[in-house]
matplotlib code that plots the C-alpha trace (Angstrom):
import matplotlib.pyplot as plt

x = [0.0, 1.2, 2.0, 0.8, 0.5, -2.6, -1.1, -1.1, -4.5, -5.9, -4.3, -6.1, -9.3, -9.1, -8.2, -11.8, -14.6, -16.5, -14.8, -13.3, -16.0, -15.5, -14.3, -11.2, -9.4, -5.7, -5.3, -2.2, 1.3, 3.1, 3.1, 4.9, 3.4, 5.2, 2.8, 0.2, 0.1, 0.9, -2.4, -4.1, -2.1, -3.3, -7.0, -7.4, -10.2, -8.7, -5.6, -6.0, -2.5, -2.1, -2.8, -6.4, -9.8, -12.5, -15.4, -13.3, -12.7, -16.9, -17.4, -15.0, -16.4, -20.1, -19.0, -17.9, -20.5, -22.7, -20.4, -20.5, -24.1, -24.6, -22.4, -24.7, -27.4, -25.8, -24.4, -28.3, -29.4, -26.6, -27.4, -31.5, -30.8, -28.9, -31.2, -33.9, -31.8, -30.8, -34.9, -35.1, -32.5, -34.6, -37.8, -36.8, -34.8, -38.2, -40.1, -37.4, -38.0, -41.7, -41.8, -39.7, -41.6, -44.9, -43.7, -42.0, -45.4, -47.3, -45.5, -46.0, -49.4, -49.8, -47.5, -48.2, -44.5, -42.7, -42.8, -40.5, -38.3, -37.8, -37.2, -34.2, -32.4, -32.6, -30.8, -28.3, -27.4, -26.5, -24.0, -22.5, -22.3, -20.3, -18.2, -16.9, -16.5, -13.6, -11.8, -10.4, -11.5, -14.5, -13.8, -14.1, -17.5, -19.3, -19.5, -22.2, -24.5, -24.2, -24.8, -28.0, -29.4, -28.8, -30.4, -33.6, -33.1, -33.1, -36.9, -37.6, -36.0, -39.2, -41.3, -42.0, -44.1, -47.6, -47.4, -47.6, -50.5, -52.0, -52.0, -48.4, -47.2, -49.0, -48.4, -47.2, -46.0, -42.9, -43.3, -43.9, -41.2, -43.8, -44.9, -41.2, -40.8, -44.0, -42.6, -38.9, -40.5, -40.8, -37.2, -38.7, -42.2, -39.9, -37.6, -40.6, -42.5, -39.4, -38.7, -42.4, -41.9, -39.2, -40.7, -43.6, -41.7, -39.5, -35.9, -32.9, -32.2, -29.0, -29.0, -32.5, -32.2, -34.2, -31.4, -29.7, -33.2, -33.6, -30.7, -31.7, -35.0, -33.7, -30.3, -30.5, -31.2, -28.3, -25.8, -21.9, -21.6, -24.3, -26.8, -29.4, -32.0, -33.0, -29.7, -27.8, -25.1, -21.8, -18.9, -18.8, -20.8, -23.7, -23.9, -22.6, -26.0, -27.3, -24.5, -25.1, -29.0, -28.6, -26.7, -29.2, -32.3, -30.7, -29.1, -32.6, -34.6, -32.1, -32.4, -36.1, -38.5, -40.8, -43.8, -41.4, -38.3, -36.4, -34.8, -31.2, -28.5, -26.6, -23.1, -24.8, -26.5, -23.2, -22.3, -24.9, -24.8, -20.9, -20.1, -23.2, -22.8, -20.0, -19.1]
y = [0.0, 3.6, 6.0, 4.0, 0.0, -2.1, -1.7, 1.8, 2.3, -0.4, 1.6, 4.7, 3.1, 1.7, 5.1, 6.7, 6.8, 6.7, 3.8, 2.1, -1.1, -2.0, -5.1, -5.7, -8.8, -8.9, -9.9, -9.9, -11.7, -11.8, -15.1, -15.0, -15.4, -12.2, -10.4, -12.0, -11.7, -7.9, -7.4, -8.8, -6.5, -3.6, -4.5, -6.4, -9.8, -12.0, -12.4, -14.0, -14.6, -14.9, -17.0, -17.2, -18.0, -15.6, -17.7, -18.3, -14.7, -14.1, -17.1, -15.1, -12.0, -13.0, -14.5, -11.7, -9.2, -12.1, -11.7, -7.7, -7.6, -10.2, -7.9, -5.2, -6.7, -7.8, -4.4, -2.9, -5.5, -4.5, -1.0, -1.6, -3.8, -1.4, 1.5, -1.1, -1.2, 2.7, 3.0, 0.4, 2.0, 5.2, 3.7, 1.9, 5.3, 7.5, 4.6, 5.4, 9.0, 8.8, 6.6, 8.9, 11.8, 9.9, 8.9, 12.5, 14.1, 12.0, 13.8, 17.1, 16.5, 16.5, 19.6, 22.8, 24.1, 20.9, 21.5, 24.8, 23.2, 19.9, 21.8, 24.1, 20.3, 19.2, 21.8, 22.0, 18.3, 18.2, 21.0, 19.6, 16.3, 17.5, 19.5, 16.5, 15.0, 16.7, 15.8, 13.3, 11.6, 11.2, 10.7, 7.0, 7.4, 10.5, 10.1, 12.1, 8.4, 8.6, 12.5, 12.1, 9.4, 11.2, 14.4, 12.8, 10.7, 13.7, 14.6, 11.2, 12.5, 13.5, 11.1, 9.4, 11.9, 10.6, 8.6, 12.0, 13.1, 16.1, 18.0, 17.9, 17.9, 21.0, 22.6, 26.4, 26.3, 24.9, 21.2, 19.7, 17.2, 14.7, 15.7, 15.9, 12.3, 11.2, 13.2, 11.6, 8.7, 10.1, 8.3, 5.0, 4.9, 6.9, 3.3, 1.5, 3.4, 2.6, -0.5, -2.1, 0.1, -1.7, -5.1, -4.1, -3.3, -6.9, -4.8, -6.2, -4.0, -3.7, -2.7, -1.1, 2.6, 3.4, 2.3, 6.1, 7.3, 4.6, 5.7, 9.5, 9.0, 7.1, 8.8, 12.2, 13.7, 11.8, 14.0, 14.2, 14.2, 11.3, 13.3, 12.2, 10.1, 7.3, 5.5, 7.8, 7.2, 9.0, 10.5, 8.0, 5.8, 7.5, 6.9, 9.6, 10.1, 11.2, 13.0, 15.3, 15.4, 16.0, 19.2, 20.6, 19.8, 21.5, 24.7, 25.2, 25.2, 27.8, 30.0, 29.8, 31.7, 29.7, 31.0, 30.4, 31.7, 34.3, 33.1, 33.3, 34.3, 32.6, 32.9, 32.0, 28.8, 27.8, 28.8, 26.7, 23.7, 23.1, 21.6, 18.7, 18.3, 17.5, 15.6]
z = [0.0, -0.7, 1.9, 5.0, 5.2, 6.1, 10.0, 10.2, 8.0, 10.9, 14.1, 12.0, 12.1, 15.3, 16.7, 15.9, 17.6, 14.2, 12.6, 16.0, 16.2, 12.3, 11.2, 9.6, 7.8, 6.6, 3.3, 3.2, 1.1, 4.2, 5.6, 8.5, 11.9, 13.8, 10.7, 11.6, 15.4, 14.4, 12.2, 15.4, 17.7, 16.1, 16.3, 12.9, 13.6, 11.0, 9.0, 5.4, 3.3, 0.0, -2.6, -1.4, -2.6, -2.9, -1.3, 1.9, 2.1, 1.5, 3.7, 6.7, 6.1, 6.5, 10.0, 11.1, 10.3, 11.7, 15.1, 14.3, 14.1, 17.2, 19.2, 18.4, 20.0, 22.9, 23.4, 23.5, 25.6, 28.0, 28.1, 28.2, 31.3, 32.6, 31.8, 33.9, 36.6, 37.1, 36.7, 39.4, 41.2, 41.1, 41.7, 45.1, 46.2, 45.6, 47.5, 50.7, 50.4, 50.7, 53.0, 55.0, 54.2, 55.0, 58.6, 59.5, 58.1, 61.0, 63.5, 61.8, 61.9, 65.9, 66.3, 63.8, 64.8, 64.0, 60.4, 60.2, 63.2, 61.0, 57.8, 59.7, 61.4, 58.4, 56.8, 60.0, 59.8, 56.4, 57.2, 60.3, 58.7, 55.7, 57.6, 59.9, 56.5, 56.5, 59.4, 59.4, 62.5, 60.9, 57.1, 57.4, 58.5, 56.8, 52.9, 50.2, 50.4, 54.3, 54.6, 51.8, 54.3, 57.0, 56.0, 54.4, 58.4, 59.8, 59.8, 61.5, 64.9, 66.6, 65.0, 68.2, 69.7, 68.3, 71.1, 73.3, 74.9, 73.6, 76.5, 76.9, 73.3, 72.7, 76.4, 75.4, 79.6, 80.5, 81.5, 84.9, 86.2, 85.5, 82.1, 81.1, 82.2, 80.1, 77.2, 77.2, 76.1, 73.3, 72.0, 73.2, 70.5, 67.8, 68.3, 68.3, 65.0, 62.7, 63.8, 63.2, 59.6, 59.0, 60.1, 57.5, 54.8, 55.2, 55.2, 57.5, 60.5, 59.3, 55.9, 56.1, 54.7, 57.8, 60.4, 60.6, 61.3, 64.0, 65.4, 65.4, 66.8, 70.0, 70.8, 69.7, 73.2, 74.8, 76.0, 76.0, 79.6, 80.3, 81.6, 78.6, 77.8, 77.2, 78.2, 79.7, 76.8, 77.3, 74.9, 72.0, 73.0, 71.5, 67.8, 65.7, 63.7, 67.1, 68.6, 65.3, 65.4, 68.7, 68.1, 65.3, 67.5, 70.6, 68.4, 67.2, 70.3, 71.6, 68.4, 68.5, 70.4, 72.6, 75.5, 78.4, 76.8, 74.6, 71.3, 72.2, 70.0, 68.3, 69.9, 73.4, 71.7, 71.0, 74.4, 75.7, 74.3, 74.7, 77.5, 76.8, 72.9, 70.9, 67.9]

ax = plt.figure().add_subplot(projection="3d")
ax.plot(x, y, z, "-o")
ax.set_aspect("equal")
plt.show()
């Protein structure tokens, strides 16, 4: 061949995107089997030397359209499975965030003010979590996946007060020493309301995509120093999911204007809540 050989013209083919999946046969007078191996090397599917009779060569190249064309096909069917499986992917992921949304909304529906204050967590998890993303303390246990469960989690905290009596869930007083111990339960039925969801839905505990919210729901008023409920967890022992909802709920309260107290601001919420809560 003038200019360029058969090796370089295949390399040239091979090398575009528009002519890269194109068949192409050798037919060739060099006989030797370093040529050979070379015409395969640079991307050629067969290797035909001279002398060489024409129906073999039809006979070759109709297989290997045959194996072009069945690649085709294979190739479609890989990317229309795949295409079912992203869609499936999708599907079962909006399923999660409505049942989410479904179980936070029944708690919303007992306390008019719970919307707002679960909107605002919400929004201050997400930002503490990516922020200990960071550091690297934590970097082995905060990624995007964990931080997207943990903020759609997030609204789940409180969940367990349907089980609250109306007269102290919707007290605009302070609470009594004994309403406050009726309300700490609270944690308990939250632990309770996910876990018979999850029973429902037939998910394992430990893989279910409701296990962060689980966690929230039951540990997020435990406190650094012990003093918390329901288990009096300490430090680390309390699950990072709660150590960080824990933060948001309590920042929140402080910030927020309620009929037995100001709304503080926000240098003394920090000041508040530093010697209890902590990453």
């Amino acid at each position: 061949m003038p200019g360029i050989d058969g090796f370089e013209t295949c390399k040239l083919l091979k090398g575009r995107a528009s002519s890269q999946s194109i068949p192409v046969i050798f037919v060739s007078c060099l006989g030797e089997y370093l040529d050979e191996a070379k015409g395969f090397e640079v991307g050629g599917v067969d290797y035909i030397t001279k002398p060489f009779n024409p129906l073999i060569i039809m006979a070759r190249v109709k297989i290997h359209l045959a194996l072009y064309d069945q690649n085709q096909v294979l190739e479609e069917k890989v990317l229309a499975r795949t295409h079912s499986l992203v869609q499936r992917s999708q599907d079962l992921s909006d399923t999660q965030d409505v049942t989410i949304f479904a179980l936070a909304t029944l708690a919303e529906y007992r306390d008019n003010e719970m919307g707002a204050h679960i909107m605002r967590t919400q929004s201050y998890v997400r930002v503490l979590a990516q922020y200990l993303m960071t550091q690297p303390k934590f970097k082995n246990h905060l990624n995007p996946e964990v931080i997207d469960i943990l903020y759609k989690s997030a609204p789940l905290h409180d969940i367990g007060k349907v089980g609250a009596p109306d007269h102290i869930l919707l007290k605009s007083d302070q609470l009594t020493h004994d309403e406050f111990q009726t309300m700490k339960k609270h944690t308990i039925y939250g632990l309770e309301v996910i876990t018979k969801s999850e029973q429902t839905l037939g998910v394992d505990p430990k893989t279910s995509f409701l296990r962060y919210a689980r966690e929230i729901a039951y540990t997020h008023h435990e406190k650094w120093d012990g003093s918390g409920y329901p288990q009096g967890l300490a430090g680390e022992d309390i699950p990072l999911s709660g150590r960080i909802m824990a933060i948001a709920d309590v920042y929140d309260a402080l910030i927020s204007k309620r009929a037995y107290k100001p709304a503080f601001s926000h240098l003394t919420a920090i000041e508040r809540k530093r010697s209890t809560f902590r990453p």
